[in-house]
C-alpha positions in Angstrom: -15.3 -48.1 -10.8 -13.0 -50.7 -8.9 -11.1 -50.1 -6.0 -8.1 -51.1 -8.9 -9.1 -48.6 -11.4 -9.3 -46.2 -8.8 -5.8 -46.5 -7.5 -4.6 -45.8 -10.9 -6.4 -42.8 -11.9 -5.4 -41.7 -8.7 -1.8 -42.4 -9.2 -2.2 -40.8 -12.8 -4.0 -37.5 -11.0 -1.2 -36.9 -8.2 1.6 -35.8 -10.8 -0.4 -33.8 -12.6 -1.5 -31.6 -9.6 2.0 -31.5 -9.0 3.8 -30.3 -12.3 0.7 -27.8 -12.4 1.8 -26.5 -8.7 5.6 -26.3 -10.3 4.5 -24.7 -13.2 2.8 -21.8 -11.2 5.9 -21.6 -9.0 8.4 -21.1 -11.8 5.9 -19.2 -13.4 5.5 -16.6 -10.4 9.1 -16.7 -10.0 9.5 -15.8 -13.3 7.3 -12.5 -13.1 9.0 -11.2 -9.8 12.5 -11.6 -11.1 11.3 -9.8 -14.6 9.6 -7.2 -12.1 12.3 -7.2 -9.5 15.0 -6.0 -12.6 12.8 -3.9 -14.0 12.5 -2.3 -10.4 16.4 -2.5 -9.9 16.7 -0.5 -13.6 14.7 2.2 -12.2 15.9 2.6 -9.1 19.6 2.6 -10.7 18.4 5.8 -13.0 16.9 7.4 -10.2 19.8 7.2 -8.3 21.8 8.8 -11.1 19.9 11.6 -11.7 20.0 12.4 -8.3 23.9 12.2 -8.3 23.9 14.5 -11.5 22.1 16.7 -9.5 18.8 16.3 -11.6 16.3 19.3 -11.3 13.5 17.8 -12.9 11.4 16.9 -10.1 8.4 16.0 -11.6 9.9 12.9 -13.4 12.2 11.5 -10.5 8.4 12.0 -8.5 6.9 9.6 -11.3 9.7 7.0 -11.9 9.8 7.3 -7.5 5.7 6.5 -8.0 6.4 3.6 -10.9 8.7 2.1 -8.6 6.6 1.9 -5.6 3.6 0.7 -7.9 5.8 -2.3 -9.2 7.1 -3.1 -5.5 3.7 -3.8 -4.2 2.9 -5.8 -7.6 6.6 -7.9 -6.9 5.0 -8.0 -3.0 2.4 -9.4 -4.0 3.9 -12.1 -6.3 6.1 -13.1 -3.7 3.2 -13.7 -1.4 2.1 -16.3 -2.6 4.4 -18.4 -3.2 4.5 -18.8 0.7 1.7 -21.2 -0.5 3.5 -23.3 -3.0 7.3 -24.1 -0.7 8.0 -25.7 1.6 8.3 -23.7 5.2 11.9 -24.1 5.1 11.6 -22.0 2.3 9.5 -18.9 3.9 12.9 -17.7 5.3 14.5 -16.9 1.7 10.8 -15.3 1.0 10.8 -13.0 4.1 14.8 -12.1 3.5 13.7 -11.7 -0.4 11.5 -9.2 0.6 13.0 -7.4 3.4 15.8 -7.2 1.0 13.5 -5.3 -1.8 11.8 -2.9 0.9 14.9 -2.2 2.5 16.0 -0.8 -1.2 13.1 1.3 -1.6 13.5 3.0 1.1 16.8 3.6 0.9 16.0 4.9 -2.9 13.1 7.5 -1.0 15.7 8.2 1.6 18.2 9.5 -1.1 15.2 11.0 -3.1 14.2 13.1 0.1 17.9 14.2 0.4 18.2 15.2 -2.7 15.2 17.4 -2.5 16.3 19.1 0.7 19.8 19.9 -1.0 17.9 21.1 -4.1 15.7 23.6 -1.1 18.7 24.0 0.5 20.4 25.4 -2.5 17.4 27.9 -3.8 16.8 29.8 -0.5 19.6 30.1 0.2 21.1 32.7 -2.4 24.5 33.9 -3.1 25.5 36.5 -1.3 25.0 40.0 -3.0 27.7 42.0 -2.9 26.3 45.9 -2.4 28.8 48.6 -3.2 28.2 51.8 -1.3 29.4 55.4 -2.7 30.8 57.0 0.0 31.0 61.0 0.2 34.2 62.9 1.0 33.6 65.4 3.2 
């Protein structure tokens, strides 16, 4: 090959590595804002079942678990785009993320409260009111 026929498959090559690196980035963007609403849903439904004072633990436990399950998944996505931005860019990725843990553990933080209050409220029974006969003498 000549150095001239090399200069142009080179120039030919550089875009392409580029739209593929843009492509992944808008494609992992894509996935953690579809994961990031689906997260914000759940979270939303959690948080009102626990102000309607939801008993069923069990399924608050699971959608707490789902949640936590698709955080580390949205974690992970936004990870790597630290390699695909520019470092100007790492800020918004480390505010994006504080800004989605901060959220789930404000979400466990209500969850926990809720469960004390739920304690709270079965040992500690209504007051029985005893009625004692009492003998004339």
């Amino acid at each position: 090959m000549s150095g001239s026929e090399k200069t142009v498959a080179d120039v030919h090559a550089g875009p392409s590595i580029e739209v593929d690196e843009t492509s992944e980035l808008v494609d992992i963007k894509n996935k953690r804002k579809i994961l990031k609403g689906r997260i914000t849903r759940a979270i939303n439904s959690m948080r009102e079942s626990l102000r309607n004072n939801d008993t069923n633990i069990r399924r608050i436990k699971r959608e707490l678990s789902e949640i936590k399950q698709d955080c580390e998944t949205v974690r992970t996505l936004n990870n790597s785009l630290y390699n695909l931005v520019l470092s100007s860019e790492t800020v918004k990725l480390d505010k994006w993320d504080d800004d989605l843990l901060f959220t789930i553990f404000d979400v466990e933080e209500d969850y926990i409260t809720s469960l004390n209050r739920h304690n709270q409220s079965i040992r500690s029974p209504s007051p029985v009111v005893v009625r004692r006969k009492f003998s004339r003498v």
